[in-house]
N, C-alpha and C positions, 0 to 999 in steps of 0.2 A: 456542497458549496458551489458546484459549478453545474448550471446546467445545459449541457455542452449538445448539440445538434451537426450532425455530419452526414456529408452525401458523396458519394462519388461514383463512376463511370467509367469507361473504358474510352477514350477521345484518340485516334490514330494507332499512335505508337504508343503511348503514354498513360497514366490514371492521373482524371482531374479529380481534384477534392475539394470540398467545402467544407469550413468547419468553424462555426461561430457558437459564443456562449464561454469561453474559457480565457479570453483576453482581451482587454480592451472594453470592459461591460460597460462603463459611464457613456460610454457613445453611444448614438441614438442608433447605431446599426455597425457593426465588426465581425471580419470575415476573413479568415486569412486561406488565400488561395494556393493551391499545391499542383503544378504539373511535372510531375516525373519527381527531382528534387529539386525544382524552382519553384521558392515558396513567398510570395507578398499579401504585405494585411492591408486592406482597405478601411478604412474608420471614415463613417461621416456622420457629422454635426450639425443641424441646421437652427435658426433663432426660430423662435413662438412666437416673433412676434414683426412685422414688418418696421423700418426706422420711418419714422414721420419724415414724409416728402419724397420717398425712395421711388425715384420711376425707371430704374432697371434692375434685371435681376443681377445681384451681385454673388455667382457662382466662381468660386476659387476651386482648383483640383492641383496635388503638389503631388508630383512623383519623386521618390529620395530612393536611390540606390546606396546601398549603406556597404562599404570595404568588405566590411566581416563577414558579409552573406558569400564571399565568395574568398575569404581566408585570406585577405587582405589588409597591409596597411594603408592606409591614404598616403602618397609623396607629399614634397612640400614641407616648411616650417614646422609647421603645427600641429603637422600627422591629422585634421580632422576637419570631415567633410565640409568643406565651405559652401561657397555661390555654386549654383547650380549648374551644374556639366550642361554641353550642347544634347544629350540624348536622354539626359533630366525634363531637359524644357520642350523637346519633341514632344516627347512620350505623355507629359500633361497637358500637351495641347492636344495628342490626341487622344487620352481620354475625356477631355474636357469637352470634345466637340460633337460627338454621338447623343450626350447625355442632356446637355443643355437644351434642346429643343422636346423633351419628353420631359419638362416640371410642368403642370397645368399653368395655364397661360393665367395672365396674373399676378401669378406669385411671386415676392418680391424681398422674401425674406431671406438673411445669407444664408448661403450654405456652403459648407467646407467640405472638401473629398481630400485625405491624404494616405497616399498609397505607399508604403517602402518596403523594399526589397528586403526579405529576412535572409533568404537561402537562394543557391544561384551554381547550379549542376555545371554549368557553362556548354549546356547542350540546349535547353529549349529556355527563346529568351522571355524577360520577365514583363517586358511591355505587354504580349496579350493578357497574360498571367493576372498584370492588373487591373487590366481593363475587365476583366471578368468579376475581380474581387470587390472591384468600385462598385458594378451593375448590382451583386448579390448585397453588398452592403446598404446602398440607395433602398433597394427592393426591401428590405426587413425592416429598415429603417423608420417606419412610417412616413417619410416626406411623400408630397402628393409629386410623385415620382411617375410617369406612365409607360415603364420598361416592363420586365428587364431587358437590357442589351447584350449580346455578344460578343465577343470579334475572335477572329484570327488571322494567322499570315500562309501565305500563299506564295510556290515555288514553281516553275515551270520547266521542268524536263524531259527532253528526248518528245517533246508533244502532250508530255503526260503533265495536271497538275498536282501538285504535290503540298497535304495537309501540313503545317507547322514546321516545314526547314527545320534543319538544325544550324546553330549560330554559324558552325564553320562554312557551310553552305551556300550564308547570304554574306558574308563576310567579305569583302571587296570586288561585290559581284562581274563587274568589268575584268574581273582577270582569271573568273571561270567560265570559260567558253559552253559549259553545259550545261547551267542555270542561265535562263532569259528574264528573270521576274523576281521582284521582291515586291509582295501586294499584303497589306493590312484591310481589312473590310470589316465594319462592323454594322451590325443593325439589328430590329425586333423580330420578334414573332414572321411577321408580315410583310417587313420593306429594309432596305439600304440604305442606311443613315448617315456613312461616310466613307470613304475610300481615300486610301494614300498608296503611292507603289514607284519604285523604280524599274525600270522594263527596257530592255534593248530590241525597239524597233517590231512590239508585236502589231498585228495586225487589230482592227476594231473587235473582229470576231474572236479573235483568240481572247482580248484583253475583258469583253464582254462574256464569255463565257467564265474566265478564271474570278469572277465576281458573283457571277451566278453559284458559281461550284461553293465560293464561300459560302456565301447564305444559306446554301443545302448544307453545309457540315458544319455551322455556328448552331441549329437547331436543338440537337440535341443537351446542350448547355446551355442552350435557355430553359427549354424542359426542369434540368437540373435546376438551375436556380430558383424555378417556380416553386418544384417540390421542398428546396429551404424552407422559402418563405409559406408556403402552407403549415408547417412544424414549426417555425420559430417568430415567422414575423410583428412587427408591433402593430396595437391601432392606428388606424389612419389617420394621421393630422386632420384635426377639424377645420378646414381652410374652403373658404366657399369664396371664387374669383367675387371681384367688385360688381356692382351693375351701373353700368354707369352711360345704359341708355337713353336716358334721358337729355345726359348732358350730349353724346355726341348727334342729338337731333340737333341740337344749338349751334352745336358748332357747325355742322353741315349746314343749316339751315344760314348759316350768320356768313359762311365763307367757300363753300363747294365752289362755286364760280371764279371767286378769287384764283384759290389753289388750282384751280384748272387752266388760270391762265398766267400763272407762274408758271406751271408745268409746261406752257407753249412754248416759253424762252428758250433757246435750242443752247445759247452761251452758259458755260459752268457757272461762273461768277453773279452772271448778270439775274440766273435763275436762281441762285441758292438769295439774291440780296429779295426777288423778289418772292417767293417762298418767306422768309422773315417775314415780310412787310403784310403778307395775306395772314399770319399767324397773329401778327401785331392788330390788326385789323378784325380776326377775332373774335379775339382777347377783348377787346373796345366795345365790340357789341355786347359779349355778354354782359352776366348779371355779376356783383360782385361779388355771392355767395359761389356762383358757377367759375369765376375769378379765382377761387380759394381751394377750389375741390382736387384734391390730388391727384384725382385721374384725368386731370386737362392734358398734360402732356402724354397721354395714350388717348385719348381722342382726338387730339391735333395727329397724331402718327396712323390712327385708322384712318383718320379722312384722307391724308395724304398715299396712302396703300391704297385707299379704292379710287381715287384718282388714276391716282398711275397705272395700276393692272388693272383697271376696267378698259381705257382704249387698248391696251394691248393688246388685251385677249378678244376683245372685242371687236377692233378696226384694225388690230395690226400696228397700231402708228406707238411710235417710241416718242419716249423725250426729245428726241434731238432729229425725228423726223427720219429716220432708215426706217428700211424694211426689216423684220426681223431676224434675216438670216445675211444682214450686211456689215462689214467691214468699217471701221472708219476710214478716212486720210490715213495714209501713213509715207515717213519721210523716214529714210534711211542714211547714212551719213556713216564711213569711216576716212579714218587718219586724223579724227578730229582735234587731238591732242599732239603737239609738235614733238616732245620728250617723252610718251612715253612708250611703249614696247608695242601695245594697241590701243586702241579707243574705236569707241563709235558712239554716237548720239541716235535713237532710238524714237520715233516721235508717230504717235498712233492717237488722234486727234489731242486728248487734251491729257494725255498721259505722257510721260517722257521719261525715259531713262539713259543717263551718261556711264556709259559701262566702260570700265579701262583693265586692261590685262597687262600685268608684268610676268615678266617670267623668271625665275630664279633656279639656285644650284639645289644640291643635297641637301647643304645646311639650313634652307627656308623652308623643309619640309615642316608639319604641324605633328608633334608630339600630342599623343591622346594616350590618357592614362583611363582605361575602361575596368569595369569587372573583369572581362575578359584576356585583359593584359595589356601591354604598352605596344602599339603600334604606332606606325606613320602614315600619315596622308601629305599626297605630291598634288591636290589638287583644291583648291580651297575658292570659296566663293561667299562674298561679305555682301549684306543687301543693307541698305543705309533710307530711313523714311525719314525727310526730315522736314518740320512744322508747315516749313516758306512752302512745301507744293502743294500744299492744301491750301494755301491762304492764308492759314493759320495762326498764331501764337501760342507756342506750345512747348513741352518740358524737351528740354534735346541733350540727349546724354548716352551713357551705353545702352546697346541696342535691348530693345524687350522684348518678350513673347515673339510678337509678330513680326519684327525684324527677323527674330531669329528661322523662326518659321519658313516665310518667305525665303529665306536665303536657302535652307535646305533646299525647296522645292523646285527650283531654279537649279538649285546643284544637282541634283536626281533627274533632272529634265535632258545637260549639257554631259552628264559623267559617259551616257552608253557611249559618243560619238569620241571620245578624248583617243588618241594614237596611244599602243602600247610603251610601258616608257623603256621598252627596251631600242623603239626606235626614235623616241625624242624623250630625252631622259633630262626632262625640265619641272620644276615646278612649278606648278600654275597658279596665280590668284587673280582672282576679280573681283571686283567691285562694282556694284550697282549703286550709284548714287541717283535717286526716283529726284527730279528737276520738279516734275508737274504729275499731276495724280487725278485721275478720273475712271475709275477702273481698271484693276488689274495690272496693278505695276510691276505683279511676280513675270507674270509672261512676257510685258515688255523687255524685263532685266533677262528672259530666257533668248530670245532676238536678240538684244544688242548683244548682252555674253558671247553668243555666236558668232555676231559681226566684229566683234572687239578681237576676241580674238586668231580667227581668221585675217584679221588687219596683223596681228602681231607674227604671222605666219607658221601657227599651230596647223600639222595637215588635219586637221579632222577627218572625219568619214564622211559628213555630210552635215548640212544647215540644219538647224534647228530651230523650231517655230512653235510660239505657244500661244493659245486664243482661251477666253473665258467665256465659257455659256452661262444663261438667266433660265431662271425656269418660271412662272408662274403659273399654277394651277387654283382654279376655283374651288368651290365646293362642290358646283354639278359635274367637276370631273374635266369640264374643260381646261385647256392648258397651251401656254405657247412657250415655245423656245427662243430662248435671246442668244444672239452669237454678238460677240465683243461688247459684254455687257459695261454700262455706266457704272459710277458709285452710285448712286441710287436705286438705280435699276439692282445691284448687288442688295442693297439694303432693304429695299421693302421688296424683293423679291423672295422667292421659297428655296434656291438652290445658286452654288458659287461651283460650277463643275468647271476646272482648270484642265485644256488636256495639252502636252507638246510632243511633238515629235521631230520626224524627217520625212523627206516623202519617200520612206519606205516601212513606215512605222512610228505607234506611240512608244515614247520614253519616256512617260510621265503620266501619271491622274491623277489626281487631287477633286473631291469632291466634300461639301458638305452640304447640308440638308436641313431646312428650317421647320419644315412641316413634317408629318410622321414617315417619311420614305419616297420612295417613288417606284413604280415597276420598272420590271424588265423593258418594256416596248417603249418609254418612255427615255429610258436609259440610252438604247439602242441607234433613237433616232438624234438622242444628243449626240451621241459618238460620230454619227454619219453627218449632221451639219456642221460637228469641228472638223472634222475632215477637210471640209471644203472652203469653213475659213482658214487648217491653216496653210492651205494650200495654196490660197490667196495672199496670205501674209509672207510664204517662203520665196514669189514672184516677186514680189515687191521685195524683199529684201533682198536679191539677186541685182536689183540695180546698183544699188550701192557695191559691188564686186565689180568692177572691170575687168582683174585677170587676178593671177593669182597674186598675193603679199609680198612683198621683199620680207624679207628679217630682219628685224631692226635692228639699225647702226647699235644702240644705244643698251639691247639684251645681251646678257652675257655669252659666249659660245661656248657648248661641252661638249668633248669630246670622250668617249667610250672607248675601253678595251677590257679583254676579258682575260685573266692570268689563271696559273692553275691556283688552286686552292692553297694548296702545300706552300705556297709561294708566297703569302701574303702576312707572314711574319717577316720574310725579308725585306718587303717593301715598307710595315711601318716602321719594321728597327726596334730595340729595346728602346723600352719607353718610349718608344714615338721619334726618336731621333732621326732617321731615316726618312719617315714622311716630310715629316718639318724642314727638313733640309733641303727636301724638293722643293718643297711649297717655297721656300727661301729663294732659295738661284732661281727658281723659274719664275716668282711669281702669278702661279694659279693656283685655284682652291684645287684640292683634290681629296675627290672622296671613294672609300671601299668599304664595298658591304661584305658579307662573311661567303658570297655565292662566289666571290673573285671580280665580283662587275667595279671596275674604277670610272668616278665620271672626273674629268679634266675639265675645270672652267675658267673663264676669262675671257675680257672683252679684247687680248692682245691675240693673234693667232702665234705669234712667236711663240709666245709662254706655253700656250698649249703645245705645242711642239718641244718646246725644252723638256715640258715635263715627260711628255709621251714618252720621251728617249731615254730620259734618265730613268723612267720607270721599266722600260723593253731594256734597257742596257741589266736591269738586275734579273729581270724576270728570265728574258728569254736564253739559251743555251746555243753558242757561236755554234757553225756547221762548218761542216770539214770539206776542205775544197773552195770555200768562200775568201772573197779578199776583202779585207778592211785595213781603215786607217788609223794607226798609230802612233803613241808619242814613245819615245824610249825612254825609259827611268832609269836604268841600270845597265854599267857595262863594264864586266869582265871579262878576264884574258881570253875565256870559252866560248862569247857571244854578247848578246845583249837582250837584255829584257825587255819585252814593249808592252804598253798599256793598249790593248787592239779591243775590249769591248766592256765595255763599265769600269767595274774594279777589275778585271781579270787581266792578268797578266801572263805572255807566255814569251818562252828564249827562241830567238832566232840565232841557230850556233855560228859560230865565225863562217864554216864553209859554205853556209847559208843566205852570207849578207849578197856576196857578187861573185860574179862565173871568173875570178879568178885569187891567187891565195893571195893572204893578210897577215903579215904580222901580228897585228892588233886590230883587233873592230874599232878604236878610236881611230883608226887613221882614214876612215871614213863616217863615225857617226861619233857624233855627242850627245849629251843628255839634254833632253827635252827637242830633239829632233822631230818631224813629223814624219812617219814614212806609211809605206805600204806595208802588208803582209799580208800571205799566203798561209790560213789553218794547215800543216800540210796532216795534222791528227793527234793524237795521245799516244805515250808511249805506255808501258805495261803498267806505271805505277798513277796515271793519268794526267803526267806531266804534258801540256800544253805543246805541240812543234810548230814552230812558225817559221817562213822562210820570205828573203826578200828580193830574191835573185832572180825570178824569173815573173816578178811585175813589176811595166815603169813604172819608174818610181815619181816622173811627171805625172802623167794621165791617171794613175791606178789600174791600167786596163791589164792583161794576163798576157806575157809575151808566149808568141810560140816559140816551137822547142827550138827551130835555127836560131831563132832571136837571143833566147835566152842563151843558148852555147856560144853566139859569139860573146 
């Protein structure tokens, strides 16, 4: 009934496996991948047939982590998997972005990649897992696919790099000091197709080498995958690209001069109107038959490709008239917002980002329900793209793919530099709202982020700078390097390499790749001209810093203290009565986690004081010998009772009150007096002794012993 094909290997620590033929058959290719016991199937589908007028490739990839893989139920109403988690829509972005430049060029037909998580050990995670299952699936599949691909993730310790982490390992990397690296790398046979990675401050070489190291040890499972596909693969989709030579002589011939001198326009607007106008212009010469042919709009896009990268590689000269390894304008700007906590305006020629940081308590942290379990993030960062910076008219609503994206990478770029929150025990969000858009709005939003919130008086460790390099490379191998690429220059370019750091390191890579890879020396030399922009970029943003931040009027203030552990059912009380009552009188938020760490907030500094005390009034334990101030509650023939520290009470006995005798302790105190006392210790049964005879009882201060005998 089933005719089942299976491979596996020895990969690290782990056994990969392949194993297709036994579920999932109606798809054109199914494979369900197994590392260790993290197990996802990959299924893809693609049409026969391209849709009449289709002039892009429409490649969809959906990764679905499913509860059960990992003995879960979903939270929530409905108990069942809804809208797609933040590490959902990662994860098929980045299998989506290796693969997409390896369908022969052309092909325009959909295709669907859907990968979900079956099983989930919660030691090795399921993203490379499926990036692998996707490659093997694609590859059997017949589609005119020109993989397979690999990937894996990459850990850096003690100097060593380290194959496939385990989840707990990369797990809030900023607060293991002995991991520097969290890198995903994937690519062919031959080249590097894409890089993503969080990193505290490696150096080029180091971060160049742990990319290297990947592609040495993805090899072997492309191997594997190959041998599948020799055993079970299907026939090859019979798909022969268009030729559609003929017509892009036409069009060259009808408009190369035009498009060449659209392309001299150095202004965004003025050049995209005039770009139309040479396209319209055309369109007008040709023929009507050549008017009709569906591959007009990919011969308008080649002619426009060899415009553009032919001065480049050629004369050097860019759209807008830099040199290749130059900077635009840049204008930096904090305080720019009067209310709120920080802001900065961010402005790198025709790109622009309004970055604003609040800060907030315990309770603004972000609850994430993962496979792996329910943790918190204190540090959050929203990227917002919205129609008007492009010019636009367009759909605006919750953020997509690319919002979301963006926003991560930005947050991996700003996370190494963030203060422990044991010394600033705040919660962060930012927000990039991109104003104006011409390349690279991720790395502008990594700059202002920095500048916003350094306005808001976050100590960071240092500035953080992010620049975007272009690549184009020919066919005879020649190639040039673009530093602070345009949107165009991204678009009919070969490569979108994102890198940010500090000037003591990358904390950031982001690459993808439009043509089959790139080498090493190519790589290397990108690494070394972001360097120098963004070293340029971190100068410039230094103007906008005067001195160091105030703290805003307007952020809340917390205060920190650390109780014992044992101690922390006293403070919230059965049922919570206790904390609440603080939170009451004093008016601050207060929060405790199960380490004993309390954070105190409010924008009152009283409050926070009220509370601190009331909270040390239960936690801490009076010392003997000490004086404090108390009310009396109670008073009998024997003495009188005083309230000297929270709830505790202890007797000051008659001969105790004054250096001489008393009838009665009322003949000098009543109730709800305020006096002094003297702990003078415990008696056997650990009855409290307090005395109040040898401190004024004006001052508080401790009389000596003549004072007190008189």
């Amino acid at each position: 009934m089933f005719n089942i094909t299976k491979k596996e290997m020895q990969w690290g620590e782990e056994t990969l496996t392949l194993e297709t033929g036994k579920v999932a058959r109606q798809a054109d290719g199914s494979v369900i991948a197994t590392l260790g016991e993290t197990s996802v199937m990959a299924n893809v589908t693609f049409a026969k047939q391209q849709k009449p007028g289709q002039d892009f490739f429409p490649l969809t990839v959906h990764y679905n982590e499913k509860y059960y893989a990992a003995g879960k139920v979903p939270g929530g109403f409905f108990k069942r998997e809804a809208r797609p988690t933040e590490k959902e829509t990662l994860t098929s972005r980045l299998i989506d972005r290796p693969i997409r430049p390896l369908f022969v060029p052309g092909f325009k037909n959909e295709v669907l990649v859907i990968c979900t998580v079956l099983s989930h050990d919660l030691v090795n995670d399921p993203d490379m897992v499926a990036m692998i299952a996707a490659s093997a699936a694609l590859t059997i599949s017949g589609a005119p696919f020109m993989g397979p691909i690999a990937g894996c993730r990459v850990g850096f310790e003690g100097g060593e790099y380290v194959l496939n982490p385990e989840i707990d390992d990369m797990h809030k990397l900023k607060d293991n000091p002995d991991q520097r690296l969290d890198l995903v790398v994937a690519g062919t046979k031959d080249a590097v197709m894409m890089v993503e990675s969080e990193a505290y401050e490696l150096s080029e070489a180091e971060m160049l080498g742990a990319v290297k190291f990947a592609h040495e040890q993805i090899q072997p499972v492309i191997d594997l995958i190959i041998d599948l596909a020799e055993d079970c693969a299907k026939e090859p989709f019979d798909f022969q690209p268009a030729d559609y030579s003929e017509l892009y002589d036409a069009v060259k011939a009808a408009g190369e001069q035009k498009m060449r001198d659209a392309y001299a326009i150095t202004d965004k607007q003025d050049r995209t109107t005039a770009v139309s106008d040479a396209k319209a212009a055309i369109k007008d010469a040709l023929t009507e038959e050549q008017r009709e042919d569906e591959n007009l709009g990919t011969a308008l896009k080649k002619l426009e490709s060899a415009v553009l990268r032919g001065d480049v590689v050629k004369n050097g000269k860019r759209i807008d008239g830099r040199r290749t390894d130059e900077v635009r304008d840049i204008v930096s700007e904090t305080g720019f917002l009067p209310r709120t906590h920080g802001s900065a305006l961010f402005t790198r020629g025709e790109t622009q980002a309004l970055v604003v940081t609040t800060l907030g308590t315990g309770d603004d942290e972000q609850m994430i329900d993962s496979l792996q379990g329910m943790y918190k993030s204190n540090f959050l960062l929203h990227y917002n793209f919205p129609p008007y910076s492009v010019g636009e008219v367009g759909r605006f609503g919750p953020p997509g793919r690319r919002e979301i994206g963006h926003g991560k990478l930005a947050w991996r770029a700003l996370q190494a530099v963030l203060p422990a929150a044991t010394d600033f025990p705040y919660t962060i969000r930012i927000v990039s709202e991109i104003t104006e858009s011409n390349g690279s709005s991720s790395m502008a939003s990594v700059c202002g982020g920095s500048l916003s919130m350094m306005d808001a008086g976050v100590p960071l460790k240092s500035a953080v700078a992010g620049v975007a390099m272009g690549l184009i490379l020919e066919d005879n191998g020649d190639y040039a390097i673009l530093t602070d690429i345009l949107g165009d220059e991204d678009h009919l370019g070969d490569m979108d390499f994102k890198v940010a750091g500090t000037e003591n390191g990358i904390t950031s890579l982001q690459m993808d790749i439009k043509v089959a890879g790139i080498t090493p020396e190519i790589m290397e030399k990108a690494l070394e001209q972001a360097k120098a922009g963004r070293m340029h970029i971190l100068g410039e943003m230094n103007k906008a810093l005067s001195g160091a931040a105030a703290f805003s009027e307007h952020a809340p203030k917390i205060e920190t203290m650390q109780i014992p552990t044992d101690k922390i059912r006293e403070v919230i009380g059965s049922g919570g009565k206790v904390i609440r009552e603080i939170v009451e009188v004093s008016g601050a938020k207060v929060d405790i986690n199960d380490d004993g760490i309390i954070k105190i907030a409010s924008a009152n500094a009283d409050a926070i004081q009220k509370a601190y005390d009331m909270i040390h009034s239960i936690v801490a334990e009076p010392e003997e010998g000490k004086i404090y101030k108390g009310t009396v509650v109670k008073i009998v023939d024997f003495g009188a009772f005083v309230n000297f520290f929270g709830k505790r009470d202890g007797l000051v006995h008659v001969s105790q009150i004054e250096n001489r005798r008393l009838n009665h302790p009322s003949d000098v105190l009543k109730e709800g007096q305020d006096v002094w006392v003297k702990l003078l210790g415990f008696d056997d049964r650990g009855k409290v002794r307090l005395a109040m005879k040898m401190v004024d009882q004006e001052t508080g201060e401790e009389l000596k012993k003549e004072e007190a005998v008189e």
